[in-house]
C-alpha positions as a printed NumPy array, in Angstrom:
array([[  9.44 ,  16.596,  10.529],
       [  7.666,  14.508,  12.503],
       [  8.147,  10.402,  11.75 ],
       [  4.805,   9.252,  12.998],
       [  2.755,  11.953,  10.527],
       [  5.365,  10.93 ,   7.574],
       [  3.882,   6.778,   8.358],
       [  0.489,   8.086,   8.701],
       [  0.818,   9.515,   5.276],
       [  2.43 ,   6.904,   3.67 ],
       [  0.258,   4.254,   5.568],
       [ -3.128,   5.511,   4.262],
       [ -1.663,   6.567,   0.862],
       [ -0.935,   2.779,   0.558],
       [ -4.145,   1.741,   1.276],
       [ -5.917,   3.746,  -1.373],
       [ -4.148,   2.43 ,  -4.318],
       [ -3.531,  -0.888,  -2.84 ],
       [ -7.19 ,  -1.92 ,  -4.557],
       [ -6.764,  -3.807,  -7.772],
       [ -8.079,  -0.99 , -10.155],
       [ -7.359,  -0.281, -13.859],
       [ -4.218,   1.172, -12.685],
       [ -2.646,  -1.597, -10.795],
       [ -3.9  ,  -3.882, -13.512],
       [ -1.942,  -2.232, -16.36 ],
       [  1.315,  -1.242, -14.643],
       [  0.961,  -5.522, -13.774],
       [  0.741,  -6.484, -17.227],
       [  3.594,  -4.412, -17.634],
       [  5.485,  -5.447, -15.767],
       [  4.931,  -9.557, -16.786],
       [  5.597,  -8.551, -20.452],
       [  8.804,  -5.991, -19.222],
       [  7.725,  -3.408, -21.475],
       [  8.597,  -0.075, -20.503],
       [  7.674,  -0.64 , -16.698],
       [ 10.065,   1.847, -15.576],
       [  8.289,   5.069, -17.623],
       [  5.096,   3.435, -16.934],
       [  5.491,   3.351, -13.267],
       [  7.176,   6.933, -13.039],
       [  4.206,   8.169, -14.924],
       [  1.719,   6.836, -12.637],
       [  3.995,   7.711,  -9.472],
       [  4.693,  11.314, -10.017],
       [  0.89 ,  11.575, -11.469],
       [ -0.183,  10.375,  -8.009],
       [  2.808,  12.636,  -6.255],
       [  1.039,  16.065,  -8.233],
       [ -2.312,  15.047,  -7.148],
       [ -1.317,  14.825,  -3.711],
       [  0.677,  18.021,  -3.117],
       [ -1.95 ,  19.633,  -5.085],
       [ -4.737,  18.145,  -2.703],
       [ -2.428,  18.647,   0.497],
       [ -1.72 ,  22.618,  -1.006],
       [ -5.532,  23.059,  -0.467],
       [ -7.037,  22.576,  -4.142],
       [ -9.409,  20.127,  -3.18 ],
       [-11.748,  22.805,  -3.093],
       [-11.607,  23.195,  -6.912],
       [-13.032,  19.483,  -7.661],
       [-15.721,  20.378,  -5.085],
       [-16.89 ,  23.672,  -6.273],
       [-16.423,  22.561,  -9.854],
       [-17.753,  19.063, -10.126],
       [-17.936,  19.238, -14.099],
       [-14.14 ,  18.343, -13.682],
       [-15.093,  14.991, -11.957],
       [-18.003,  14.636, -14.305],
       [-15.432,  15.004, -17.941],
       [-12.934,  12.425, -15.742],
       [-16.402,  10.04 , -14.713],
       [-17.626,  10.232, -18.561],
       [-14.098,   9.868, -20.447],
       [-12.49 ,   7.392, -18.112],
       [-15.73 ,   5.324, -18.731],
       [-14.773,   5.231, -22.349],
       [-11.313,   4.564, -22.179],
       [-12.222,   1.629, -19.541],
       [-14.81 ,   0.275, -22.09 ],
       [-12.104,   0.812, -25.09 ],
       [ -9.337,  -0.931, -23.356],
       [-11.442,  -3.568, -22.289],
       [-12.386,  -4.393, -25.598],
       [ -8.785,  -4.635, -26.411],
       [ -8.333,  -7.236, -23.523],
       [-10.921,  -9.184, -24.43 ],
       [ -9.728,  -9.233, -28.051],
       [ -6.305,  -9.905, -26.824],
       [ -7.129, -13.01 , -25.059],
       [ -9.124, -14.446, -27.862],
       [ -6.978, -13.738, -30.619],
       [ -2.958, -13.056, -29.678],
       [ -0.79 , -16.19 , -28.175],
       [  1.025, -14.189, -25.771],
       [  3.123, -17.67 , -24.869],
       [  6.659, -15.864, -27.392],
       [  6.097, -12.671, -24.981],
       [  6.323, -13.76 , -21.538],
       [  9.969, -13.711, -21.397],
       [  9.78 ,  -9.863, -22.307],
       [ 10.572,  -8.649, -25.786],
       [  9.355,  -5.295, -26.156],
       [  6.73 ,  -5.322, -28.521],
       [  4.7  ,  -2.357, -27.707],
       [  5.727,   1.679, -28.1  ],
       [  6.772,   3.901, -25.539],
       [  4.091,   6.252, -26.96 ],
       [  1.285,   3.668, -26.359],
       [  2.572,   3.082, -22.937],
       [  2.901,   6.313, -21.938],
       [ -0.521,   7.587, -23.564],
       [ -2.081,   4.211, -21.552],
       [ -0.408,   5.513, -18.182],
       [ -1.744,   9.304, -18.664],
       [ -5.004,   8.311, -19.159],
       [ -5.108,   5.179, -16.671],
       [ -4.221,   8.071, -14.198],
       [ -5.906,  11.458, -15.434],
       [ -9.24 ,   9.469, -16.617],
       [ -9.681,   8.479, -13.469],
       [-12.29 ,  10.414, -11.356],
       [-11.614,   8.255,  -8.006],
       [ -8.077,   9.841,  -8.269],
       [ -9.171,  13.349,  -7.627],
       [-11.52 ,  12.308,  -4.553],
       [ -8.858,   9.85 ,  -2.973],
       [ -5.804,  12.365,  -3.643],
       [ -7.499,  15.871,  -4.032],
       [-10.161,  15.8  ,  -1.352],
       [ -9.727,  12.687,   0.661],
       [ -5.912,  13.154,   1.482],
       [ -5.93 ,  17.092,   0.731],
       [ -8.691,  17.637,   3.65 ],
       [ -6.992,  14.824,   5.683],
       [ -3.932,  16.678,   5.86 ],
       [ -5.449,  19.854,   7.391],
       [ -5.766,  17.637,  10.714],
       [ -1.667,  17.995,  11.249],
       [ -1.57 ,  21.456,  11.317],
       [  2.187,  22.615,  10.418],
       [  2.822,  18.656,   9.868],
       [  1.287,  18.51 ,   6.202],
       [  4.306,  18.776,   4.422],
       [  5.368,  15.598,   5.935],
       [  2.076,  14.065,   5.718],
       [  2.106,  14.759,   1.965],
       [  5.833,  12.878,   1.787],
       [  4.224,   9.834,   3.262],
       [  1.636,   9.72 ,   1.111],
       [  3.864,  10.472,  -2.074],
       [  6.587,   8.141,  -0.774],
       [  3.798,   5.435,  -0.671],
       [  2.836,   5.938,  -4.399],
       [  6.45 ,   5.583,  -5.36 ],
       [  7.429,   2.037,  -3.445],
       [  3.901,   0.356,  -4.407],
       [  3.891,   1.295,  -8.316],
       [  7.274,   0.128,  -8.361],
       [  6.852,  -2.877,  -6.319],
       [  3.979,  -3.744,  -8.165],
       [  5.672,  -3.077, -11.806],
       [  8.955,  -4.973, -11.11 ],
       [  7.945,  -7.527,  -8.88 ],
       [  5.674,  -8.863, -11.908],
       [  8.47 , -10.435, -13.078],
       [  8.265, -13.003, -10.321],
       [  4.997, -14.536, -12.002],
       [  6.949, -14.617, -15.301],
       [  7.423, -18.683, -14.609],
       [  3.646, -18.939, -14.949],
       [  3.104, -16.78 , -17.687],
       [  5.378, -18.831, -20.204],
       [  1.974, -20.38 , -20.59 ],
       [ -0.041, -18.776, -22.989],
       [ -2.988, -20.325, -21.52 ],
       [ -1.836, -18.001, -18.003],
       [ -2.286, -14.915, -20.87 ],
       [ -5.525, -15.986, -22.361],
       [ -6.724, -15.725, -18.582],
       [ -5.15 , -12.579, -17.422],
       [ -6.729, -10.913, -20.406],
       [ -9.678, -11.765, -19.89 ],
       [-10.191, -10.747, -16.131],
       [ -8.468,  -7.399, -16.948],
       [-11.22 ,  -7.219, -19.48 ],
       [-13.835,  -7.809, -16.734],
       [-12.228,  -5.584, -14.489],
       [-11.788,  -2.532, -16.995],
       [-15.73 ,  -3.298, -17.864],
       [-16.937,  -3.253, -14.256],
       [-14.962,  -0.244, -13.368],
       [-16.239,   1.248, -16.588],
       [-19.843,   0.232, -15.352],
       [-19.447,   1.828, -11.975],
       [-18.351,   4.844, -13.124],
       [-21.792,   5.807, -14.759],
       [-23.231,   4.321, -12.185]])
C-alpha cells in the first residue's frame, strides 16, 4: 500500500469537509454543550467512510445517471437547513444557554442522532464531493484506490473528532451566555444561506 496515495487521500479528503458547513457547525455545538459528541461524530464519520468506499467502488455513476437522487437530497436538505435554522434563531432569542456550557446533557440521543443522519444524508454536496469527486479521483491510482479510499476515510475520522472534542477548549468562553446568544445566531445564518444555495 503505497504511503504517498494513502496522504493524497487523506490530504484532499480533509480539505473537503474542512469548510464550515451545517455539518461542522452541529458536531461544534456539540461538542461545546458535550452532548453525545461521541455518537454524533461516529455518525457523521462512518456516514462519510460509506460514501467514500461507495464512490471509490465506482457508484458515482448512479448520482450521475440518476440526478433525481441529488435533486430529493437538494430539495429536503433545503428544508431541514431552513427548519433547523429556525430553531437557532429561536434558540438564541429565547434559551440562556449560560447553566449549559459546562455540559449537562440536556438533549436525547434520538434527537442527536436523527440531527447527524440528516446533517449527513440531506446533504446533496456529500454525494458530489464523496461519490463523484473522490470516487472518479480515485480511478487515477490504478490498483492504489484501496489506499486512496483509507486516506480519505482516515481523514473523515481525525477531523470530526478533532472538531467534536476539541470544542471543549472554547468551553471558557461559552460560560457566557452572551457567547451562546451569538453562536446561535450565526449557525442560524449559516443553516439559512446554505439552505438558500441549495435551491439556488
Amino acid at each position: 500500500m503505497s504511503t504517498s496515495v494513502l496522504l493524497a487521500g487523506f490530504t484532499l479528503g480533509f480539505s473537503l469537509i474542512l469548510a464550515i458547513g451545517a455539518q461542522n457547525a452541529f458536531i461544534l455545538k456539540q461538542g461545546l454543550k458535550q452532548e453525545h459528541v461521541f455518537v454524533v461524530c461516529f455518525i457523521c464519520a462512518l456516514s462519510d467512510a460509506l460514501l467514500i468506499s461507495a464512490g471509490v467502488a465506482g457508484f458515482g455513476v448512479i448520482v450521475q445517471k440518476f440526478p433525481l437522487i441529488e435533486q430529493f437530497a437538494r430539495y429536503a436538505g433545503a428544508a431541514f437547513l431552513f427548519f433547523y435554522a429556525s430553531i437557532s434563531f429561536k434558540s438564541a432569542l429565547t434559551v440562556d444557554h449560560s447553566l449549559k456550557a459546562e455540559g449537562k446533557e440536556v438533549g436525547s440521543m434520538l434527537a442527536a442522532v436523527a440531527a447527524s443522519l440528516a446533517f449527513t444524508w440531506l446533504n446533496p454536496h456529500v454525494y458530489l464531493d464523496t461519490l463523484v469527486l473522490l470516487g472518479s479521483i480515485s480511478t487515477q491510482y490504478e490498483g492504489q484506490q484501496l489506499a486512496f479510499g483509507i486516506g480519505a476515510v482516515t481523514a473523515s475520522f481525525v477531523f470530526f473528532f478533532s472538531l467534536g472534542y476539541g470544542a471543549k477548549l472554547l468551553i471558557p468562553v461559552f460560560k457566557n451566555s452572551k457567547a451562546w446568544t451569538v453562536l446561535d445566531f450565526i449557525i442560524g445564518f449559516i443553516m439559512l444561506a446554505l439552505g438558500i444555495s441549495l435551491l439556488l
